[in-house]
N, C-alpha and C positions, 0 to 999 in steps of 0.2 A: 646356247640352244634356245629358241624360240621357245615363247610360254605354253603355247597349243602343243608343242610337240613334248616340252614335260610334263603334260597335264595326260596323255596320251601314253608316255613311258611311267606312269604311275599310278593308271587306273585299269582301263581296259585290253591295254595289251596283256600287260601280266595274268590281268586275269586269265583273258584268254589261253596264256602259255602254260597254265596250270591246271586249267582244265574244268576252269569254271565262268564261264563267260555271262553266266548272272551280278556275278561283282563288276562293278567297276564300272557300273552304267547308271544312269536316274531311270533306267526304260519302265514305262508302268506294270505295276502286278512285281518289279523285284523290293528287296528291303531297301530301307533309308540309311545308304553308310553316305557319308557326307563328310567330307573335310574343308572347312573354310579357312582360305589362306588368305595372307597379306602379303603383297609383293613390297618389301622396304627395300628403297636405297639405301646401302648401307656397305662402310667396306668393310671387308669379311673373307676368311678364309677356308678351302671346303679338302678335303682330306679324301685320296681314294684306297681303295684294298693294298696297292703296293706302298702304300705310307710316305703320297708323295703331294705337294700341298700345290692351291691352285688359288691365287686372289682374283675375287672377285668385286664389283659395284651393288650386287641386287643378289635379293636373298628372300625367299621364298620361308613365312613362319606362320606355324598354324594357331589361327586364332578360335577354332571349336571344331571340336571332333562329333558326330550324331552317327551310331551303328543301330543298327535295327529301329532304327526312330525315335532312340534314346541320346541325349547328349551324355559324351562318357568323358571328355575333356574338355576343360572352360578355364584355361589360365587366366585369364580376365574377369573371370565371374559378369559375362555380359547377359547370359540368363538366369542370373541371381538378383532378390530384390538389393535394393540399400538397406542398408542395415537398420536406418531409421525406419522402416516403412516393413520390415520383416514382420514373419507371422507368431503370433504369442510365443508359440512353442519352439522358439529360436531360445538357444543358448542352454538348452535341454541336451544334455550327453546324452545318446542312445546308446545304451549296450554298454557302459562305464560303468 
């Protein structure tokens, strides 16, 4: 499937199909949900409902998630400082 047309089955049509055509857009005046992906070559295999498997070359992985304006997923900590360069009150358990 072309990359415009998975980008499309996994924003704005669903939205649409649920009945919320606010999600699933950048249009201005809605919220900031944002998923930034990485298209990696890579061989891989993808699994559907009937439990029946499909190899593939490229593979689509999310490298930060932002809902409402807020980042809520950063497997890479690419919006984290380096650890040298953190702020005092790094390595302060909160709430421990």
């Amino acid at each position: 499937m072309p990359l415009p047309e998975v980008i499309a089955r996994s924003t704005h049509i669903p939205a649409r199909i649920i009945g919320h055509p606010e999600l699933g857009t950048l249009t201005v005046g809605t919220e900031a949900d944002i998923a930034v992906l990485e298209l990696r070559e890579v061989s891989c295999g993808f699994t559907d409902c009937g439990r029946a498997r499909m190899t593939g070359n490229q593979k689509l992985e999310c490298f930060l998630t932002v809902r409402a304006g807020r980042v809520v997923y950063d497997p890479n900590g690419c919006t984290m400082p380096e650890w040298t360069e953190a702020p005092p009150s790094y390595g302060i358990m909160k709430g421990v």
